[in-house]
Backbone as XML, in Angstrom:
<?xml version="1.0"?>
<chain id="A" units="angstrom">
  <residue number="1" name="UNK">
    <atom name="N" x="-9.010" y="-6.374" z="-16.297"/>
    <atom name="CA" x="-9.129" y="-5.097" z="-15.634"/>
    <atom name="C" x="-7.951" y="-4.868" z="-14.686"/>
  </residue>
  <residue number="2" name="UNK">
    <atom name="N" x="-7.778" y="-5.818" z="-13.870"/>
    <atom name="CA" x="-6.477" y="-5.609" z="-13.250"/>
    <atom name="C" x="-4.999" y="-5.432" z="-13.840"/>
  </residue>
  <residue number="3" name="UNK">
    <atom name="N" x="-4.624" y="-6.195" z="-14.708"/>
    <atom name="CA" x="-3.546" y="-5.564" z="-15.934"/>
    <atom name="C" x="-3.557" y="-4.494" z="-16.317"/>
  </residue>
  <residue number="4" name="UNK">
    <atom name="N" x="-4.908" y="-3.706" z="-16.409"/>
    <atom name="CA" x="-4.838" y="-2.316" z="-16.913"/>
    <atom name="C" x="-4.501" y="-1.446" z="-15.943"/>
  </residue>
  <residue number="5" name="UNK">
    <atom name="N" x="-5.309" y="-1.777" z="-14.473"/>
    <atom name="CA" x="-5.611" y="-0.892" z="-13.341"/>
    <atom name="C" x="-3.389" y="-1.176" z="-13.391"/>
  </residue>
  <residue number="6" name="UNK">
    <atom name="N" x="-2.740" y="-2.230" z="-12.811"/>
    <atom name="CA" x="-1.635" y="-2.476" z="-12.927"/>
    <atom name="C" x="-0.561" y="-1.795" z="-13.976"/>
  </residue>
  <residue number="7" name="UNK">
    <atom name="N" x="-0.609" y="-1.124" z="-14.937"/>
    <atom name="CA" x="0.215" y="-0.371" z="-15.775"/>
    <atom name="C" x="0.982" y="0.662" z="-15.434"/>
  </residue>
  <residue number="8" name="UNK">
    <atom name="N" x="-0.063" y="1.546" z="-14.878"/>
    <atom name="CA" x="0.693" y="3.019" z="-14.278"/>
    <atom name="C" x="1.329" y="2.362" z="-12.512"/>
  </residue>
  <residue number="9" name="UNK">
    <atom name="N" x="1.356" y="1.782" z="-11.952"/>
    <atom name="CA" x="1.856" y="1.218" z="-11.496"/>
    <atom name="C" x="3.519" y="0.447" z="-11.557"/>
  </residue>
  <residue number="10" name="UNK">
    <atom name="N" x="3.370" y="-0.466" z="-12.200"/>
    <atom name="CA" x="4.618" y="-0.933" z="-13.198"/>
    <atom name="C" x="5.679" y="0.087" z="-13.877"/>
  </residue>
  <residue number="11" name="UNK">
    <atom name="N" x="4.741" y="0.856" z="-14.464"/>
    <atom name="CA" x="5.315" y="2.316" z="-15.048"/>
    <atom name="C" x="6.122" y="2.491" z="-14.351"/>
  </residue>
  <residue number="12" name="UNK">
    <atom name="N" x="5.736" y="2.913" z="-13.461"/>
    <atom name="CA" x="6.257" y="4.400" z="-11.954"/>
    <atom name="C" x="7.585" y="3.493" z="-11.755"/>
  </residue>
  <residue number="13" name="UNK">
    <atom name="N" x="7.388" y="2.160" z="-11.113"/>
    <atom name="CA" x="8.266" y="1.197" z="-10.600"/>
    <atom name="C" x="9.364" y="1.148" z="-11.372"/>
  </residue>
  <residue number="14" name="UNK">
    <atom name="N" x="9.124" y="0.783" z="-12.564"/>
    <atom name="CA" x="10.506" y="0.435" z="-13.683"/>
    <atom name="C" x="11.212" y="2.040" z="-13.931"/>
  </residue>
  <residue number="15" name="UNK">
    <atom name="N" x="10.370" y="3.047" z="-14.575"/>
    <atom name="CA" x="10.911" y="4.070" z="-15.548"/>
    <atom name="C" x="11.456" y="5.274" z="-14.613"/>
  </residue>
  <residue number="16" name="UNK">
    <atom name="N" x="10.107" y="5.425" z="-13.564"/>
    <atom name="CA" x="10.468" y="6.791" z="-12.725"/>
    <atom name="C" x="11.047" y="6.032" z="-11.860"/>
  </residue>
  <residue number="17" name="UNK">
    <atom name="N" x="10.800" y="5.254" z="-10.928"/>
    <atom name="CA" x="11.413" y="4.933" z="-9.668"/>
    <atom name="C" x="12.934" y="4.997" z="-9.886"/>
  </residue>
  <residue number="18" name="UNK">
    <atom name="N" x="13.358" y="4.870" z="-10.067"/>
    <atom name="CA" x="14.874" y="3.836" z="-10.752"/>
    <atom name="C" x="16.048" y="5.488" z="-10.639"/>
  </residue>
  <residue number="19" name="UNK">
    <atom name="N" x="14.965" y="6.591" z="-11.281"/>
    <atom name="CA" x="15.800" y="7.824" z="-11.400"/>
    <atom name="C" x="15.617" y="8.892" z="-9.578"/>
  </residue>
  <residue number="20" name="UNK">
    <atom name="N" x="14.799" y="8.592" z="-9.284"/>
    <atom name="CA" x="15.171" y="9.125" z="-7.729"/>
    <atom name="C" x="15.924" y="8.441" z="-6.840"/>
  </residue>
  <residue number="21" name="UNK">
    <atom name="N" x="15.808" y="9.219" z="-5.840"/>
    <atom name="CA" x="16.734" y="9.092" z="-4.757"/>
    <atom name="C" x="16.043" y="7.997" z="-3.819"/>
  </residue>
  <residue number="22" name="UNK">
    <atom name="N" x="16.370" y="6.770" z="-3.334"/>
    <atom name="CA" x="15.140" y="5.895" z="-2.219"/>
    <atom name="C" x="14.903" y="6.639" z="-1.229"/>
  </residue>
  <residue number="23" name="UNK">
    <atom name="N" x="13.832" y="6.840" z="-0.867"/>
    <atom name="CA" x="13.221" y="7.149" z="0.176"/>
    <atom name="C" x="12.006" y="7.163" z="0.848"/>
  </residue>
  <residue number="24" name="UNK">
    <atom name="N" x="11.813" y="5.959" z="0.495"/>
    <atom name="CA" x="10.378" y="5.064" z="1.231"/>
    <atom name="C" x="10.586" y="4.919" z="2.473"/>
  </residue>
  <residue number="25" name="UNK">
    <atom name="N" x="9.255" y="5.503" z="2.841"/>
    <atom name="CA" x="9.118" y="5.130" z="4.161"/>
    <atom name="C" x="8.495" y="3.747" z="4.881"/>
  </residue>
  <residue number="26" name="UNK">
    <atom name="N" x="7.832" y="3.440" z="3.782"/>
    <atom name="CA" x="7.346" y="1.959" z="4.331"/>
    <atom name="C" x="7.969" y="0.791" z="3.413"/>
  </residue>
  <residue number="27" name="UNK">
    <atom name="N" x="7.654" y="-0.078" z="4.219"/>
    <atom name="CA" x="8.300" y="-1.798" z="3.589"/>
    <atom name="C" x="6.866" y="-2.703" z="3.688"/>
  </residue>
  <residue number="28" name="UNK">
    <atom name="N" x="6.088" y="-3.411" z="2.840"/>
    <atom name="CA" x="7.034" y="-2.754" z="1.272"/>
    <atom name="C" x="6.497" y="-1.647" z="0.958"/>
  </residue>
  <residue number="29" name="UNK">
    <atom name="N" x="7.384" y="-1.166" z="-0.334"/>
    <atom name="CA" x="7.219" y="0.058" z="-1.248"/>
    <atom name="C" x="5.844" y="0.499" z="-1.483"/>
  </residue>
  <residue number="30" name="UNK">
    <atom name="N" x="5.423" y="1.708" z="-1.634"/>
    <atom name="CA" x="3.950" y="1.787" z="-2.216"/>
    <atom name="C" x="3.526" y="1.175" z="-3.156"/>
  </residue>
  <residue number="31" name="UNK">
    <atom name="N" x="4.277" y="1.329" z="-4.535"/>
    <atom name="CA" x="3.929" y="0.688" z="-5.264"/>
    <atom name="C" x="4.024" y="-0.985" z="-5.605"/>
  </residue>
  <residue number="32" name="UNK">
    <atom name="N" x="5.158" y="-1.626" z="-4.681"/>
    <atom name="CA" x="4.562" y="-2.838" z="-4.375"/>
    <atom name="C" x="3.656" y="-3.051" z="-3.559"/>
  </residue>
  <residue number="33" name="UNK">
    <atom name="N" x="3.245" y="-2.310" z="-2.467"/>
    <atom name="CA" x="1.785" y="-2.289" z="-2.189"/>
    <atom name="C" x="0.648" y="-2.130" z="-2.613"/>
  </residue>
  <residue number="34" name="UNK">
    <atom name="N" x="0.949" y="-1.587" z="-3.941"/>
    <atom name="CA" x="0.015" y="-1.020" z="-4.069"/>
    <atom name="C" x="-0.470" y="-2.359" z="-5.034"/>
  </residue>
  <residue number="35" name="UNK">
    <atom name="N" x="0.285" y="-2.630" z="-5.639"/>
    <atom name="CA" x="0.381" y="-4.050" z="-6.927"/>
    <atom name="C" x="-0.106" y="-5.707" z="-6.382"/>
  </residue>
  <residue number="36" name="UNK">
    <atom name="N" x="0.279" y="-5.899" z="-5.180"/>
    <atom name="CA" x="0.027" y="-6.818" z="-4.345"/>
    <atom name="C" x="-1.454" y="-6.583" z="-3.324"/>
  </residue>
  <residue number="37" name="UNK">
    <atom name="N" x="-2.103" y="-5.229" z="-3.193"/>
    <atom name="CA" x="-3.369" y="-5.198" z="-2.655"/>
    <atom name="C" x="-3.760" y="-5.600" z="-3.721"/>
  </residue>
  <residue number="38" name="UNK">
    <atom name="N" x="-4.035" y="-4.906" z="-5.337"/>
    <atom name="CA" x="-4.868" y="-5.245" z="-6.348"/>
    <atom name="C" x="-4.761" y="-6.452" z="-6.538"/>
  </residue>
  <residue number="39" name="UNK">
    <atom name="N" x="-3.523" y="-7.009" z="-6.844"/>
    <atom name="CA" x="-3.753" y="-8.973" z="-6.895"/>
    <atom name="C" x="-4.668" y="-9.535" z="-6.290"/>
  </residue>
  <residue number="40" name="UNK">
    <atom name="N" x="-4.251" y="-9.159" z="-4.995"/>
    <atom name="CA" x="-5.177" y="-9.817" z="-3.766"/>
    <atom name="C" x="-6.695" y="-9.212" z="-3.681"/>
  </residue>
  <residue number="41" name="UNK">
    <atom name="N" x="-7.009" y="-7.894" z="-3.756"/>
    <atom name="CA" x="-8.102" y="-7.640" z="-3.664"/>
    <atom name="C" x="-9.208" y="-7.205" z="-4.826"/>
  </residue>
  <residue number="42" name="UNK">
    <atom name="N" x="-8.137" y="-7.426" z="-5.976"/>
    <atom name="CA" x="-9.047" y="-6.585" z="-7.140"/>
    <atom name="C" x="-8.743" y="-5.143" z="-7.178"/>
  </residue>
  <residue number="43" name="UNK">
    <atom name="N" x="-9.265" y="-4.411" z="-8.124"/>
    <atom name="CA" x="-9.120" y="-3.375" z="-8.305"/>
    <atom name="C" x="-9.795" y="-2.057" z="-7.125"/>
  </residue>
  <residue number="44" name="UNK">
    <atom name="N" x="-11.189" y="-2.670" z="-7.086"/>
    <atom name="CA" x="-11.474" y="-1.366" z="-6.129"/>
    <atom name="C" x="-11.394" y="-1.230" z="-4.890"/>
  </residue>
  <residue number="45" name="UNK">
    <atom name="N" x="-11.215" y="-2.898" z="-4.373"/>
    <atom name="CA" x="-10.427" y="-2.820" z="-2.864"/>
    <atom name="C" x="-9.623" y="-2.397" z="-2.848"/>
  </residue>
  <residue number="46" name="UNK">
    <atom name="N" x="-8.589" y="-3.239" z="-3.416"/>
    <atom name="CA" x="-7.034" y="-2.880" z="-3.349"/>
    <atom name="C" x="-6.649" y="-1.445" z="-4.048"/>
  </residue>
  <residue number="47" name="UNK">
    <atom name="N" x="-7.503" y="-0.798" z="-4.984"/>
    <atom name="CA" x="-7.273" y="0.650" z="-5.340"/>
    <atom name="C" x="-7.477" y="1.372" z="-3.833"/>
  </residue>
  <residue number="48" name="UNK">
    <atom name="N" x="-8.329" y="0.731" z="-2.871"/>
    <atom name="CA" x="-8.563" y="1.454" z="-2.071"/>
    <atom name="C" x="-7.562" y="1.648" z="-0.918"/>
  </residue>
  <residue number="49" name="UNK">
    <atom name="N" x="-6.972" y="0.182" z="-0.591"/>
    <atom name="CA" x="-6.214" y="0.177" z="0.591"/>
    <atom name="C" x="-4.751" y="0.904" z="0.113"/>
  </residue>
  <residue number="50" name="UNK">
    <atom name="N" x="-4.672" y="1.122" z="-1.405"/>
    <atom name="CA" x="-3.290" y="1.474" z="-2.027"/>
    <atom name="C" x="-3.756" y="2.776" z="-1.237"/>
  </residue>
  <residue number="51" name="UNK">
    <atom name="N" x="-4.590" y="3.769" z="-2.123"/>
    <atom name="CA" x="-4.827" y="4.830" z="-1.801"/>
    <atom name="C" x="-4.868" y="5.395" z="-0.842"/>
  </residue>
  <residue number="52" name="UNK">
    <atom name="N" x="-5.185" y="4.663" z="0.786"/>
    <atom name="CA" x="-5.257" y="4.666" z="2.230"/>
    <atom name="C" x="-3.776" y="4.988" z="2.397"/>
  </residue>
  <residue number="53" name="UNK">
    <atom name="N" x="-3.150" y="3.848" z="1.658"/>
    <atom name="CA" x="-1.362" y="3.615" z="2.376"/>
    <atom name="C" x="-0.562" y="5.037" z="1.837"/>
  </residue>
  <residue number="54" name="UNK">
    <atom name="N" x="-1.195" y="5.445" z="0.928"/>
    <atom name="CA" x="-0.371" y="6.820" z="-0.285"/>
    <atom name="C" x="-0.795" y="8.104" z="0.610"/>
  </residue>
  <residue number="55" name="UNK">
    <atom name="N" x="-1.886" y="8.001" z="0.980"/>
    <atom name="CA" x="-2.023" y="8.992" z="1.906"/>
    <atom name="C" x="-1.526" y="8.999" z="3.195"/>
  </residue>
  <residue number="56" name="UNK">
    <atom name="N" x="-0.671" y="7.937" z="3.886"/>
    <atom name="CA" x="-0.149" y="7.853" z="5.119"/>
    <atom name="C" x="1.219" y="8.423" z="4.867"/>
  </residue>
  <residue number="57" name="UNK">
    <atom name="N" x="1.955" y="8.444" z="3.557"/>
    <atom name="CA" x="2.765" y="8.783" z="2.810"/>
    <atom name="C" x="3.267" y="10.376" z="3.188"/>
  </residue>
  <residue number="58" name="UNK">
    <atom name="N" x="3.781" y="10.562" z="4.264"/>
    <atom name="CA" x="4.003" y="12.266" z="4.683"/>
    <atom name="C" x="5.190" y="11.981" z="5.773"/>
  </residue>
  <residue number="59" name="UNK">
    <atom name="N" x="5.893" y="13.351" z="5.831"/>
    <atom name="CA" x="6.717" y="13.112" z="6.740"/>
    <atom name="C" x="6.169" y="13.245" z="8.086"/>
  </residue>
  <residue number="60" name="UNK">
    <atom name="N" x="5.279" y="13.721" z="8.289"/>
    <atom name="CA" x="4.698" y="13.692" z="9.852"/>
    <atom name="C" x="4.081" y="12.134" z="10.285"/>
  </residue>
  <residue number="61" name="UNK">
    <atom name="N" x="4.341" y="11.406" z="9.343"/>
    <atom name="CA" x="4.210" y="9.499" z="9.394"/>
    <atom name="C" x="5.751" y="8.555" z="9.695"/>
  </residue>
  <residue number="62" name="UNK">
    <atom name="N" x="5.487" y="7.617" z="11.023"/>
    <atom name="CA" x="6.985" y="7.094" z="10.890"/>
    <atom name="C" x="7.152" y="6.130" z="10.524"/>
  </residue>
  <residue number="63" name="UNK">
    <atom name="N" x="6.098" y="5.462" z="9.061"/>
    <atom name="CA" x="6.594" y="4.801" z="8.977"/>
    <atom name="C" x="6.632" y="3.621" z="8.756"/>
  </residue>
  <residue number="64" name="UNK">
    <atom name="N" x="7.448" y="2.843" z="8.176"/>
    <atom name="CA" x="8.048" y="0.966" z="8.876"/>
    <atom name="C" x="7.378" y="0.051" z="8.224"/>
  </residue>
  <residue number="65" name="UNK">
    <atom name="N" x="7.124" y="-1.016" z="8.655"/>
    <atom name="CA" x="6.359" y="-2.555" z="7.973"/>
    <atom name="C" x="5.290" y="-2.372" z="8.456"/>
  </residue>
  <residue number="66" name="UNK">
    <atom name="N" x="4.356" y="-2.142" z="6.738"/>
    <atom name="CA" x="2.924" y="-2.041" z="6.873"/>
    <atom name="C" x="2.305" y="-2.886" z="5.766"/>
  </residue>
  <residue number="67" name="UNK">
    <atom name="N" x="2.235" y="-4.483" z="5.840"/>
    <atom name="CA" x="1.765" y="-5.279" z="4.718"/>
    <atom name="C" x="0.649" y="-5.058" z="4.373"/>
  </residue>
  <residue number="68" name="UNK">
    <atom name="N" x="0.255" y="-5.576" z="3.318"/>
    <atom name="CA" x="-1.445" y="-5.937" z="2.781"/>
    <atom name="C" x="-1.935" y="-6.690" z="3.665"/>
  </residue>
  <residue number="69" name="UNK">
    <atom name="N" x="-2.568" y="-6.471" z="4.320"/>
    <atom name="CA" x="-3.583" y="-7.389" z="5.065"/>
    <atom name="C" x="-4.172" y="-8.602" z="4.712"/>
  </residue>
  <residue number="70" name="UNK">
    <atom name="N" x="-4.590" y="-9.909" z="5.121"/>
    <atom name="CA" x="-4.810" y="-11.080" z="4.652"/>
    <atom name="C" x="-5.785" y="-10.853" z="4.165"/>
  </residue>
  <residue number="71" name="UNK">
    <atom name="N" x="-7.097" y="-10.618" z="5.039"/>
    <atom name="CA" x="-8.668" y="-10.352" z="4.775"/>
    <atom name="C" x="-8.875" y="-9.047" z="4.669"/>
  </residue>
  <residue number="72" name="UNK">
    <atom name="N" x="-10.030" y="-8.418" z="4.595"/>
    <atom name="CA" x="-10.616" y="-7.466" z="5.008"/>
    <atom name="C" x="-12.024" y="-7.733" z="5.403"/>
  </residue>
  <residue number="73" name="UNK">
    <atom name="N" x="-12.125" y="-7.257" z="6.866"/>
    <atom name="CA" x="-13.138" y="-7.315" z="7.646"/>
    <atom name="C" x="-14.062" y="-6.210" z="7.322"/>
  </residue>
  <residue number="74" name="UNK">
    <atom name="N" x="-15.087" y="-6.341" z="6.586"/>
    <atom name="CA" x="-16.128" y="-5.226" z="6.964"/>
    <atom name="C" x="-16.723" y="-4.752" z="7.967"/>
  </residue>
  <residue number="75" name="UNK">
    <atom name="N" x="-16.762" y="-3.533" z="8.154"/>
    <atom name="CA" x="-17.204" y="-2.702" z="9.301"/>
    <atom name="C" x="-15.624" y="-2.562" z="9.929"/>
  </residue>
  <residue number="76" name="UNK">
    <atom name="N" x="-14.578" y="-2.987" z="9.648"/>
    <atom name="CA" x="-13.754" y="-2.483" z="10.479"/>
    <atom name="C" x="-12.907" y="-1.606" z="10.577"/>
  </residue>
  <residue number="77" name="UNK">
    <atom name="N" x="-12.544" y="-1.172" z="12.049"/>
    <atom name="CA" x="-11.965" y="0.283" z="11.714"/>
    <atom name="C" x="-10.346" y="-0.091" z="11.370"/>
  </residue>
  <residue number="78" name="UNK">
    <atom name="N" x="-9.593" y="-1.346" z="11.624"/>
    <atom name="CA" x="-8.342" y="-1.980" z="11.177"/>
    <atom name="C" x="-7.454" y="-0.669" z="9.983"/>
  </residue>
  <residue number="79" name="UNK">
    <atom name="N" x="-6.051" y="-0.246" z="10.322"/>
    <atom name="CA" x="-5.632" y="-0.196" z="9.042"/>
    <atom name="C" x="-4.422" y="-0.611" z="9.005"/>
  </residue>
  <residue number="80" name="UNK">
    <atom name="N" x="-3.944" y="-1.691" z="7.708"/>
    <atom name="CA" x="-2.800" y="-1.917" z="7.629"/>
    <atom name="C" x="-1.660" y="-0.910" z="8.309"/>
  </residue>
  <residue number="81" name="UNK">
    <atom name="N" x="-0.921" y="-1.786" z="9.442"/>
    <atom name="CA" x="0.113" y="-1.331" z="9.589"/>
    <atom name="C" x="-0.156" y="-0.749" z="11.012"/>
  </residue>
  <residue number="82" name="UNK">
    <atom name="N" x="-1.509" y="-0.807" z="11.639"/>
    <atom name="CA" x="-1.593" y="-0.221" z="13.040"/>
    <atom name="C" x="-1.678" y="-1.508" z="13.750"/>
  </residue>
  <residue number="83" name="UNK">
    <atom name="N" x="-1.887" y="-1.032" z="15.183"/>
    <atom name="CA" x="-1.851" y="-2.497" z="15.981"/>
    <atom name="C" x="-2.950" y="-2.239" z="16.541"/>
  </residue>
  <residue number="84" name="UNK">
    <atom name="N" x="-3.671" y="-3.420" z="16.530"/>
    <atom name="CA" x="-4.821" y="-3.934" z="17.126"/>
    <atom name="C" x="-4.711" y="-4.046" z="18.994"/>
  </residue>
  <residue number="85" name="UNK">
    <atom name="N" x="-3.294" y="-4.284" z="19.303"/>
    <atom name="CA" x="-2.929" y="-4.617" z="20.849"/>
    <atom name="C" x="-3.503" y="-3.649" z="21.530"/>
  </residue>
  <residue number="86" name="UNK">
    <atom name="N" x="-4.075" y="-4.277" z="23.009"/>
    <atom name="CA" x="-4.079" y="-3.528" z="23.589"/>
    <atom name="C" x="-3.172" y="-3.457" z="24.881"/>
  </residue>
  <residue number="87" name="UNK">
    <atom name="N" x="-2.483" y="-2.961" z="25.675"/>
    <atom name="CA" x="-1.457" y="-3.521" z="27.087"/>
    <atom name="C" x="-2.671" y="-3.770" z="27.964"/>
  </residue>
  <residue number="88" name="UNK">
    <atom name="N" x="-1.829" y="-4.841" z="28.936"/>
    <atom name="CA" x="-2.934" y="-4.722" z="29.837"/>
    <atom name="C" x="-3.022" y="-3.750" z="30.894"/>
  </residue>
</chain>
């Protein structure tokens, strides 16, 4: 299931990516994000956290290093790429 969910993925990466212009805003790429949540989480997690990160995907977003997360905590409000810190 994941090889399949993984295709249009791969796709985008090799055939389309290659002919635009770079301009990702995050590191890594969506679609290596998106390929590396599903590894790690399976399909309907990691379909999910892809889908979270694709929608952060706007220019009114700035941005930057937003990895896959190690775990995922249920119940939490966490999203890749925000900070948990608080100052004191």
């Amino acid at each position: 299931m994941k090889q399949i969910a993984l295709l249009p993925i791969r796709f985008y990466r090799y055939a389309i990516s290659p002919m635009m212009a770079p301009h990702c805003r995050f590191h890594p790429s969506c679609s290596a994000y998106a390929e590396e949540a599903i590894h790690r989480f399976g399909v309907v997690q990691g379909g999910w956290l892809a889908t979270k990160r694709l929608a952060r995907c706007h220019p009114g977003h700035p941005g930057g290093y937003d990895p896959v997360p190690e775990t995922l905590t249920p119940g939490s409000t966490h999203t890749p790429g925000s900070s948990n810190r608080q100052d004191p």
